[in-house]
Jmol script that loads the backbone (N, CA, C; Angstrom):
load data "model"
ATOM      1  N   UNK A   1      16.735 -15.478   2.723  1.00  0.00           N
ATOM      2  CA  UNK A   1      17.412 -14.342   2.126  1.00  0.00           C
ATOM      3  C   UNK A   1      18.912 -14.597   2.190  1.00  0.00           C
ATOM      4  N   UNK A   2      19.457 -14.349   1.319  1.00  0.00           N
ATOM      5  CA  UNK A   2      20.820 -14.659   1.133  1.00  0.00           C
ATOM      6  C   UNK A   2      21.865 -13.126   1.824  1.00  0.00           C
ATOM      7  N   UNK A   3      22.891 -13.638   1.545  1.00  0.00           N
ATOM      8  CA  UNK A   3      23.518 -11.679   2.298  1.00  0.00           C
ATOM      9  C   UNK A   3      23.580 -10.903   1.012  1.00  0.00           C
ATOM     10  N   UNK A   4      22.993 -11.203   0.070  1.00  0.00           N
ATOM     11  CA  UNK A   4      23.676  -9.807  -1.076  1.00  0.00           C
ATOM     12  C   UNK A   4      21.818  -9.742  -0.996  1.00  0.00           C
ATOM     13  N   UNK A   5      21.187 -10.078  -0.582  1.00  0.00           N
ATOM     14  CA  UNK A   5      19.584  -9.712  -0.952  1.00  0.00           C
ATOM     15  C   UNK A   5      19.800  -8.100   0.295  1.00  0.00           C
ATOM     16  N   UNK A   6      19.382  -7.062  -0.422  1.00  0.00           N
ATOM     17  CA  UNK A   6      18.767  -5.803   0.029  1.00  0.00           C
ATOM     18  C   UNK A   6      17.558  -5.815   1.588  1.00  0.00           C
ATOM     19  N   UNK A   7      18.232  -5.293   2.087  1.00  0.00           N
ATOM     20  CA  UNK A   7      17.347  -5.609   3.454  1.00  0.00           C
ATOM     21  C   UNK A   7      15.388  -4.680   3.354  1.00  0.00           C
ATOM     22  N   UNK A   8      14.288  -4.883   3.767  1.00  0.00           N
ATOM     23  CA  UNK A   8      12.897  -4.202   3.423  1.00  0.00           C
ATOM     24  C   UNK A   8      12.949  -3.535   4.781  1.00  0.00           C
ATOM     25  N   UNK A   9      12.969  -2.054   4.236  1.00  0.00           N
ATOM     26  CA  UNK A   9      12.694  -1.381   5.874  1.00  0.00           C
ATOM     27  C   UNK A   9      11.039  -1.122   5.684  1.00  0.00           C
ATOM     28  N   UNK A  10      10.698  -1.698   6.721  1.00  0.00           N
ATOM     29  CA  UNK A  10       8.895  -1.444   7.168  1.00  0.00           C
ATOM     30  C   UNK A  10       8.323  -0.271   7.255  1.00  0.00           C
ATOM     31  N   UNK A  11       7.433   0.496   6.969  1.00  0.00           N
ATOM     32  CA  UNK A  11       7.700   2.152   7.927  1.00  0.00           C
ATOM     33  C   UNK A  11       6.879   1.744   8.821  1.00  0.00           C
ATOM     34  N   UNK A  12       6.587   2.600  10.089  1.00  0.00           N
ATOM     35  CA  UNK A  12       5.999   2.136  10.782  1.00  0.00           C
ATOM     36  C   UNK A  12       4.511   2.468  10.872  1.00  0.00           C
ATOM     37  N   UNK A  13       4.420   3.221   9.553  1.00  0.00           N
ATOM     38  CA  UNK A  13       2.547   3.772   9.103  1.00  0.00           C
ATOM     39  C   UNK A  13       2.490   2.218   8.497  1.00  0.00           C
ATOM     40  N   UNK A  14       2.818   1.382   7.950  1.00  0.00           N
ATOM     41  CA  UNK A  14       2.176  -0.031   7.863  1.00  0.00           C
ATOM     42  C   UNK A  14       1.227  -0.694   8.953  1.00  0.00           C
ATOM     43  N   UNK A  15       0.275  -0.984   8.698  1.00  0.00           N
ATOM     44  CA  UNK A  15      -0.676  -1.495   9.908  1.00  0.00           C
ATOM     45  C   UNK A  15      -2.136  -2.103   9.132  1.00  0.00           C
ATOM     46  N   UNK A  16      -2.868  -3.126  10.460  1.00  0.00           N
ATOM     47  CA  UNK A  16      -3.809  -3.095   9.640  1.00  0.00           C
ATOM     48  C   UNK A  16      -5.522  -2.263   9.848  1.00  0.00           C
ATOM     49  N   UNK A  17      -5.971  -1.979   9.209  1.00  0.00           N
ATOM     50  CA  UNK A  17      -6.761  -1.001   9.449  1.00  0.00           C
ATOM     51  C   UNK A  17      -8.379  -1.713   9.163  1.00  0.00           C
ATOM     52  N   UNK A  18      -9.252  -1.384   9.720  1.00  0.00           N
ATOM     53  CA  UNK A  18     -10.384  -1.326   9.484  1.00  0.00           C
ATOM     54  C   UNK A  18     -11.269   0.069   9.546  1.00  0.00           C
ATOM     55  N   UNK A  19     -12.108  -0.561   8.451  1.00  0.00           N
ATOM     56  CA  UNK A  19     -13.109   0.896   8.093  1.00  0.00           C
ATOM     57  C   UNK A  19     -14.323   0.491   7.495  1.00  0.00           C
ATOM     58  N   UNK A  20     -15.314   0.603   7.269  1.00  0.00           N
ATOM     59  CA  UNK A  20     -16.475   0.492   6.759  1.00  0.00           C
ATOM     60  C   UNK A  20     -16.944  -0.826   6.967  1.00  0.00           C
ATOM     61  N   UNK A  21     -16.284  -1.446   7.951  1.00  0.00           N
ATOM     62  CA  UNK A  21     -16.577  -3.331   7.862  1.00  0.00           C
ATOM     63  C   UNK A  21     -15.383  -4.049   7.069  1.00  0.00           C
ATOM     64  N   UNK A  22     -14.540  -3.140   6.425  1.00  0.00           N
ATOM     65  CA  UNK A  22     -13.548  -4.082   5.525  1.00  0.00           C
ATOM     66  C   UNK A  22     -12.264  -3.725   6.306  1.00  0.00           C
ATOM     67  N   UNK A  23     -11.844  -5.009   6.255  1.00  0.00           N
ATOM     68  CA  UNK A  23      -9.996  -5.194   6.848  1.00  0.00           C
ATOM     69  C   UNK A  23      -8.876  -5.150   5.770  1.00  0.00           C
ATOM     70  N   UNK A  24      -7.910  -4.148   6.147  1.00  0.00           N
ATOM     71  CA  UNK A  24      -6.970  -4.481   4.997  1.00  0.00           C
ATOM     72  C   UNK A  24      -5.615  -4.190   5.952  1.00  0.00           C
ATOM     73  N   UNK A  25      -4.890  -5.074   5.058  1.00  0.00           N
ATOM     74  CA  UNK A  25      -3.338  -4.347   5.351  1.00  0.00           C
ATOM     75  C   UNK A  25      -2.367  -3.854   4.415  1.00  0.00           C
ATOM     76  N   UNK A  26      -2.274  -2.724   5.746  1.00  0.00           N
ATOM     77  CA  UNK A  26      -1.762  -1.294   4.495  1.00  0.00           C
ATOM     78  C   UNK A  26       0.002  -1.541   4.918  1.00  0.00           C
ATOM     79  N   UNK A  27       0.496  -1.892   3.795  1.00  0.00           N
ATOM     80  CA  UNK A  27       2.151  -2.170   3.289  1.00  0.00           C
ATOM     81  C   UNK A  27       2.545  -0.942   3.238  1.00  0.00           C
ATOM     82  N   UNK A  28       3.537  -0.151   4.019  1.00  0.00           N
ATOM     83  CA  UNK A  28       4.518   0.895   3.250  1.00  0.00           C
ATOM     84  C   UNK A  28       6.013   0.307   3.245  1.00  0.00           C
ATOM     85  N   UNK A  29       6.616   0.314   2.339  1.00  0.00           N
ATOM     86  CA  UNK A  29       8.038  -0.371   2.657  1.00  0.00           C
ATOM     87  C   UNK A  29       8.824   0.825   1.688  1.00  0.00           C
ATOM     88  N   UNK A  30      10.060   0.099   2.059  1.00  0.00           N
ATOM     89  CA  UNK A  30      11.134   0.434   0.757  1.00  0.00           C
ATOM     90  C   UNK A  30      12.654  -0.214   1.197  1.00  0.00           C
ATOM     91  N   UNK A  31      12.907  -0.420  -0.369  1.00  0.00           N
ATOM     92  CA  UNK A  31      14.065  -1.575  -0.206  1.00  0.00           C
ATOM     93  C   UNK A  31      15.505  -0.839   0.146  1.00  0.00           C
ATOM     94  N   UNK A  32      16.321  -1.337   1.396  1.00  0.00           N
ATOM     95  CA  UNK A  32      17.533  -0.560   1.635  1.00  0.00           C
ATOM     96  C   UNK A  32      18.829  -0.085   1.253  1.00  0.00           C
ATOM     97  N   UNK A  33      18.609   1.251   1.032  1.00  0.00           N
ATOM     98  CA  UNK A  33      19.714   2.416  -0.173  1.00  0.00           C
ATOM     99  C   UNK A  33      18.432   2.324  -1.124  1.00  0.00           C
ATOM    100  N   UNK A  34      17.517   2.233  -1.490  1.00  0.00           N
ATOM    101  CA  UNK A  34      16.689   3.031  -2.212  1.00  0.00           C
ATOM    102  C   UNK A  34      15.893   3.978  -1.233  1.00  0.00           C
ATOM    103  N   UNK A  35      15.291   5.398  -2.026  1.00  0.00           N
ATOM    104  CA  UNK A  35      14.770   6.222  -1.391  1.00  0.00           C
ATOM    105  C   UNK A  35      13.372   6.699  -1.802  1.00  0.00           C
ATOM    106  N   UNK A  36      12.581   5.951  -2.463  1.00  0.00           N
ATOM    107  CA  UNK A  36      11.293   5.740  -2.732  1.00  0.00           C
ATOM    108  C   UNK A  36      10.772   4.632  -2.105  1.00  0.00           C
ATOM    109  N   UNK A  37       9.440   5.371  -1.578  1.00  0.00           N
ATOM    110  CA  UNK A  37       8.642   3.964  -0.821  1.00  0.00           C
ATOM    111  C   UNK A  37       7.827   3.827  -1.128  1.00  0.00           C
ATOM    112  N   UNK A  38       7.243   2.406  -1.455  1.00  0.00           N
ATOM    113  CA  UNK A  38       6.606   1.926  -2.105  1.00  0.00           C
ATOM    114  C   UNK A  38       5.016   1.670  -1.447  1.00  0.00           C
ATOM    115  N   UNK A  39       3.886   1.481  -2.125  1.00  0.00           N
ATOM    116  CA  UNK A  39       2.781   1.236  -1.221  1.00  0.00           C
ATOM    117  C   UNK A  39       1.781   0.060  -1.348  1.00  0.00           C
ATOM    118  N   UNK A  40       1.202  -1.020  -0.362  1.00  0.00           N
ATOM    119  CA  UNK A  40       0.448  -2.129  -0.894  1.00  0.00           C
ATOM    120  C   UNK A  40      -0.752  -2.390   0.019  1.00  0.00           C
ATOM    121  N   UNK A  41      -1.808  -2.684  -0.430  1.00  0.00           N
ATOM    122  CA  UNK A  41      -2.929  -2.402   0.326  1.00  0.00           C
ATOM    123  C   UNK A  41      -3.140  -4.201  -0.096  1.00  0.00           C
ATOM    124  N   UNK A  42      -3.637  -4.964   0.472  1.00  0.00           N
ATOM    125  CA  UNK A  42      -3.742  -6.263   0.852  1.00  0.00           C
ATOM    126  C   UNK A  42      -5.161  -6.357   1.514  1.00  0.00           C
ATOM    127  N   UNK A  43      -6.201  -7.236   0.543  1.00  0.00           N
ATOM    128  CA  UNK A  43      -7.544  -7.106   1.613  1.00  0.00           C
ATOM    129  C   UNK A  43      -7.508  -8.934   2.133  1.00  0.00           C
ATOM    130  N   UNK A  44      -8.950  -8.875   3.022  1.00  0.00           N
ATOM    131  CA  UNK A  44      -9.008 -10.673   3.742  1.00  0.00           C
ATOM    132  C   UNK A  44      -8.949 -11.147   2.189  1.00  0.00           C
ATOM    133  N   UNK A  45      -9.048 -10.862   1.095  1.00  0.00           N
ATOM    134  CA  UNK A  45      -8.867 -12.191  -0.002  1.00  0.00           C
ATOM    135  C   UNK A  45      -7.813 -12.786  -0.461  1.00  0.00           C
ATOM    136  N   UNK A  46      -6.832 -11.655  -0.017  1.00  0.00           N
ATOM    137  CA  UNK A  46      -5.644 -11.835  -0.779  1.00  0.00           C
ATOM    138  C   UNK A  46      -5.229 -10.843  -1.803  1.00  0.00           C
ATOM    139  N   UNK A  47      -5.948 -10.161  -1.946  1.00  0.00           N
ATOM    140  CA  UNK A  47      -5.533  -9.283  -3.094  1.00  0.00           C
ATOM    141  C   UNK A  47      -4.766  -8.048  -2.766  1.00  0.00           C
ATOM    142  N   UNK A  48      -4.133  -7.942  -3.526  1.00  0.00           N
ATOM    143  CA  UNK A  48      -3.103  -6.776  -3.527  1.00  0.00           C
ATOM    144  C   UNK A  48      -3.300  -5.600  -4.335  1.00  0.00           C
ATOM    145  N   UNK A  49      -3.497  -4.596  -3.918  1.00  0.00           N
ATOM    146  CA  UNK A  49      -3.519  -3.431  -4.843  1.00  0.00           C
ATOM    147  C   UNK A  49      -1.912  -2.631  -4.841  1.00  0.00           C
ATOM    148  N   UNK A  50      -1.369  -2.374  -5.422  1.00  0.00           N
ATOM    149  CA  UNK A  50      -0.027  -1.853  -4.920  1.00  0.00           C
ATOM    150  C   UNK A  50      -0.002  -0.857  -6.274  1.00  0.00           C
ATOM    151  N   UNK A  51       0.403   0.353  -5.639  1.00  0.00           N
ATOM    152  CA  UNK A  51       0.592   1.794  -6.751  1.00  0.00           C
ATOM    153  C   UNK A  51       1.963   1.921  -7.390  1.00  0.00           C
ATOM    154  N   UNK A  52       2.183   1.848  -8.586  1.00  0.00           N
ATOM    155  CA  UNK A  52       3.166   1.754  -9.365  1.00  0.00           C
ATOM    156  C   UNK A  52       4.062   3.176  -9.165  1.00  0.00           C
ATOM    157  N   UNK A  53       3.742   4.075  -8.408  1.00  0.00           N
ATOM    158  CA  UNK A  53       4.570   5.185  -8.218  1.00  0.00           C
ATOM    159  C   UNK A  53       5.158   4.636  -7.184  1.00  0.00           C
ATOM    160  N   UNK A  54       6.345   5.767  -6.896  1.00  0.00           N
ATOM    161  CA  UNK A  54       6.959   5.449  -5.278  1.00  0.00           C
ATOM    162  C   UNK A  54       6.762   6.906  -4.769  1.00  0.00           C
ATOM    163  N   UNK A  55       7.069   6.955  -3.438  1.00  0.00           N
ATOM    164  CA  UNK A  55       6.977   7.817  -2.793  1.00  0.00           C
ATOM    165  C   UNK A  55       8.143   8.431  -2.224  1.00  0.00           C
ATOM    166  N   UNK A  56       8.603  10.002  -2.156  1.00  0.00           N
ATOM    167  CA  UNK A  56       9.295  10.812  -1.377  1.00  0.00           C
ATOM    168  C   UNK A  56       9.772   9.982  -0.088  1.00  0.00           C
ATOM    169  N   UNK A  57       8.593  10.258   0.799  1.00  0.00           N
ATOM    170  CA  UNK A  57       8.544   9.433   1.909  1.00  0.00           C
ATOM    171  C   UNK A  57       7.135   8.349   2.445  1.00  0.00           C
ATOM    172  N   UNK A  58       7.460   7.870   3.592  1.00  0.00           N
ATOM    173  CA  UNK A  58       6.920   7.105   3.844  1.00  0.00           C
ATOM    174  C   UNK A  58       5.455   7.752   4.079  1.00  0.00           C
ATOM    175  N   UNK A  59       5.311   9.243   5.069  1.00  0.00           N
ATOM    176  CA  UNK A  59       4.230  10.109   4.730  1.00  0.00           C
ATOM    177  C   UNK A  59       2.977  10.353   4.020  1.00  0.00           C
ATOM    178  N   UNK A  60       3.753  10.464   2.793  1.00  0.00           N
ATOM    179  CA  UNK A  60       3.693  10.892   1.644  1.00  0.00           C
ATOM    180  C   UNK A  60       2.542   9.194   1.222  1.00  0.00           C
ATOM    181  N   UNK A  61       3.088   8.737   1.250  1.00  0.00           N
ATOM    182  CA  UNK A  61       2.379   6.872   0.754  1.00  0.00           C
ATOM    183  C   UNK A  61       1.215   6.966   1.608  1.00  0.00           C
ATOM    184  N   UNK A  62       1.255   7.291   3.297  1.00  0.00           N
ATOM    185  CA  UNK A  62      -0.247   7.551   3.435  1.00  0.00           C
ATOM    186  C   UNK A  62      -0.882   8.271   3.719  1.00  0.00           C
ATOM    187  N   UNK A  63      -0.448   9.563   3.314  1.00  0.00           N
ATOM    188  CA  UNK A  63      -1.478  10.521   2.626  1.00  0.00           C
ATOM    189  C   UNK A  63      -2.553  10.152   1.411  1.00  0.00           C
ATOM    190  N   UNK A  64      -1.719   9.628   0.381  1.00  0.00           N
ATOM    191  CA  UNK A  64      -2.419   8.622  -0.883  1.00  0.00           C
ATOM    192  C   UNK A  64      -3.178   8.132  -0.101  1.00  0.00           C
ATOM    193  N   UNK A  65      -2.871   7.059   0.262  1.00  0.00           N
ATOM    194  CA  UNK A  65      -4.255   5.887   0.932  1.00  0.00           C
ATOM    195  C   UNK A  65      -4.905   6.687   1.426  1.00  0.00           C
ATOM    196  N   UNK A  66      -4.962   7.508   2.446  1.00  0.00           N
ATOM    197  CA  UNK A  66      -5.832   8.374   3.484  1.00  0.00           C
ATOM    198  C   UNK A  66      -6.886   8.712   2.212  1.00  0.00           C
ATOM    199  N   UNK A  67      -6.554   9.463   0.990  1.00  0.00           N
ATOM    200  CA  UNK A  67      -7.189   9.928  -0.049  1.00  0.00           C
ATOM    201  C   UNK A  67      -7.868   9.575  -0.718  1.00  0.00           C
ATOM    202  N   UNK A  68      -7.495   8.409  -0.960  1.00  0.00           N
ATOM    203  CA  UNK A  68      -7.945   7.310  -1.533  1.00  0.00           C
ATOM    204  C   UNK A  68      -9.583   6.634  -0.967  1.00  0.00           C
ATOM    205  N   UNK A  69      -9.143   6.479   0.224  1.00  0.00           N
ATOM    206  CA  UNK A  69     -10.012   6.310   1.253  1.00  0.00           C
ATOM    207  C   UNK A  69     -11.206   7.176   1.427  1.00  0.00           C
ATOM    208  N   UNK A  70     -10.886   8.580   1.647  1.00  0.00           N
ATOM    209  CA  UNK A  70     -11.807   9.881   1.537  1.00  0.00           C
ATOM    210  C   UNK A  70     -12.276   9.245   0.140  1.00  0.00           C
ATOM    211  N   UNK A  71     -11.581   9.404  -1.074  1.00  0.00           N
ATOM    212  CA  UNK A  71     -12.691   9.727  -1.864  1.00  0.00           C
ATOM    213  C   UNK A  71     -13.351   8.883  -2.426  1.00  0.00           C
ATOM    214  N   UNK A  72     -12.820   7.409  -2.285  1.00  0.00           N
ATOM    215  CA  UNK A  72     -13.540   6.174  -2.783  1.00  0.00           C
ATOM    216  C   UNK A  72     -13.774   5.047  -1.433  1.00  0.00           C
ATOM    217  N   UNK A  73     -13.794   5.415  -0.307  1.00  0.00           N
ATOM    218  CA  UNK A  73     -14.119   4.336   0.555  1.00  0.00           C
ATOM    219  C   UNK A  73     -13.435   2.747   0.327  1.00  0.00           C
ATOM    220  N   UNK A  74     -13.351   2.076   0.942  1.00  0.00           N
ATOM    221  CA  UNK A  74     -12.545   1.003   1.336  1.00  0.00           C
ATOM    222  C   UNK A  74     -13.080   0.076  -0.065  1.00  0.00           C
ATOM    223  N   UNK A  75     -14.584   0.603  -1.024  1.00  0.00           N
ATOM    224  CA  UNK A  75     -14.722  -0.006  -1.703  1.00  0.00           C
ATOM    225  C   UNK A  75     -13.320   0.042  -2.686  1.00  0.00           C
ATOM    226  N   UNK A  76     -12.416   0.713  -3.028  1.00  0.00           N
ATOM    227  CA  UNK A  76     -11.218   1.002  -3.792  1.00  0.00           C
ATOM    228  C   UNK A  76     -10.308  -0.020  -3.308  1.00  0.00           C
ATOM    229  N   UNK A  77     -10.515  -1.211  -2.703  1.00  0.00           N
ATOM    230  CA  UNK A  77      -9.903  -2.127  -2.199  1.00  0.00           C
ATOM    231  C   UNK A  77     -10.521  -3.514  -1.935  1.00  0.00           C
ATOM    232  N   UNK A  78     -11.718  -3.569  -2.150  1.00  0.00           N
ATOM    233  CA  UNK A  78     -12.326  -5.015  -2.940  1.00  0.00           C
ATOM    234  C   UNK A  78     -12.020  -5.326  -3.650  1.00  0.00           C
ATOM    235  N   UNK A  79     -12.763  -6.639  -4.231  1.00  0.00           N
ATOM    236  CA  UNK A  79     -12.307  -7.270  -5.324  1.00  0.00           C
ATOM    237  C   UNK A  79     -12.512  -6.972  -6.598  1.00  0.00           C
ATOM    238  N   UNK A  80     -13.386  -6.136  -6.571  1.00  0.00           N
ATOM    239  CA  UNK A  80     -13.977  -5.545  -8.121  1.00  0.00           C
ATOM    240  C   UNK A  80     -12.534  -4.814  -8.448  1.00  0.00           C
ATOM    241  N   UNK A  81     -12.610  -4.394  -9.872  1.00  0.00           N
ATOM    242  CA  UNK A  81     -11.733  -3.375 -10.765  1.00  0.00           C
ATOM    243  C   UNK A  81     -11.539  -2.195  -9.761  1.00  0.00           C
ATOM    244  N   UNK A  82     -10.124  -1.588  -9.749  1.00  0.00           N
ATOM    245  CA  UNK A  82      -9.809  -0.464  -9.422  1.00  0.00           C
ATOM    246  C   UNK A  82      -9.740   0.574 -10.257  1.00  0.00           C
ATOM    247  N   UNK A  83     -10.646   1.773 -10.170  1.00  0.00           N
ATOM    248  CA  UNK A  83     -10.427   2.550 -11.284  1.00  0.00           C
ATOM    249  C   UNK A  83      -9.531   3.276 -11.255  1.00  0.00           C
ATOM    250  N   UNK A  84      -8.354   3.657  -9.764  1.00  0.00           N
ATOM    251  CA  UNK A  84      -7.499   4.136  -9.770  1.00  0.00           C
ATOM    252  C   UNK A  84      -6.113   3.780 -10.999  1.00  0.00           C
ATOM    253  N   UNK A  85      -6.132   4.866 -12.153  1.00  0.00           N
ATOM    254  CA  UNK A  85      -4.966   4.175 -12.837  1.00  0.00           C
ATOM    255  C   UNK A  85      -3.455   4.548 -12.252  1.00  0.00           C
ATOM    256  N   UNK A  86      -3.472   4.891 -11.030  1.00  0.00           N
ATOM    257  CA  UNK A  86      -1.784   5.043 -10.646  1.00  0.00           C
ATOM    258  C   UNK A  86      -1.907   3.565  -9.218  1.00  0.00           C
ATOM    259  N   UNK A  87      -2.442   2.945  -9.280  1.00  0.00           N
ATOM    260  CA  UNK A  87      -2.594   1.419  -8.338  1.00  0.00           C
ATOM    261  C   UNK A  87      -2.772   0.175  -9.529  1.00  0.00           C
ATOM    262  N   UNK A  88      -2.421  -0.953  -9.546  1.00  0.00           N
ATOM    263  CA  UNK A  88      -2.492  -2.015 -10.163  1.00  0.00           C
ATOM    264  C   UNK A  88      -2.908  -2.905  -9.034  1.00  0.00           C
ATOM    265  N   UNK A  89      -3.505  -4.009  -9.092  1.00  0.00           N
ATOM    266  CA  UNK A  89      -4.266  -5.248  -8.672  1.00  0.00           C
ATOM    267  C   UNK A  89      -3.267  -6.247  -8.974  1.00  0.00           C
ATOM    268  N   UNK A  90      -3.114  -7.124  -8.052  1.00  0.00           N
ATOM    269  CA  UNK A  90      -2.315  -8.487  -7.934  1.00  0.00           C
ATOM    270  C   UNK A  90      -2.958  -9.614  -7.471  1.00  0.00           C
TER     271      UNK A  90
END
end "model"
wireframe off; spacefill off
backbone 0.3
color backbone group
């Protein structure tokens, strides 16, 4: 990182979680002097689901996941299609 690159504050709801047998790691960040935080769910494959909204606060980002979770189970984070259209796949 160079010195004009923007520093990534972590929140500290980032962690990795297990649930149903599946491991993921749940990303909350946001880049410093911006005030939306961003959210990325990462499973063992590599894949990234990350939601094209930002968030108020860091809270706020996992409340979503928490929800997410309730209403579609950790399957919303395999490898199959996400039908969530406010998350994109990477």
């Amino acid at each position: 990182m160079n010195d004009s690159d923007p520093a990534i504050i972590e929140s500290p709801l980032s962690r990795a979680i297990v649930h149903q047998d599946v491991r993921v790691e749940l990303n909350i960040f946001r880049i410093e002097g911006d005030a939306g935080w961003a959210m990325e769910v990462v499973n063992a494959a590599g894949t990234s689901t990350v939601w094209e909204d930002v968030f108020d606060t860091d809270e706020a980002a996992y409340v979503v996941f928490l929800q997410t979770l309730a209403s579609e189970g950790m399957a919303a984070f395999v490898d199959d299609i996400m039908e969530d259209a406010s998350a994109t796949r990477h």
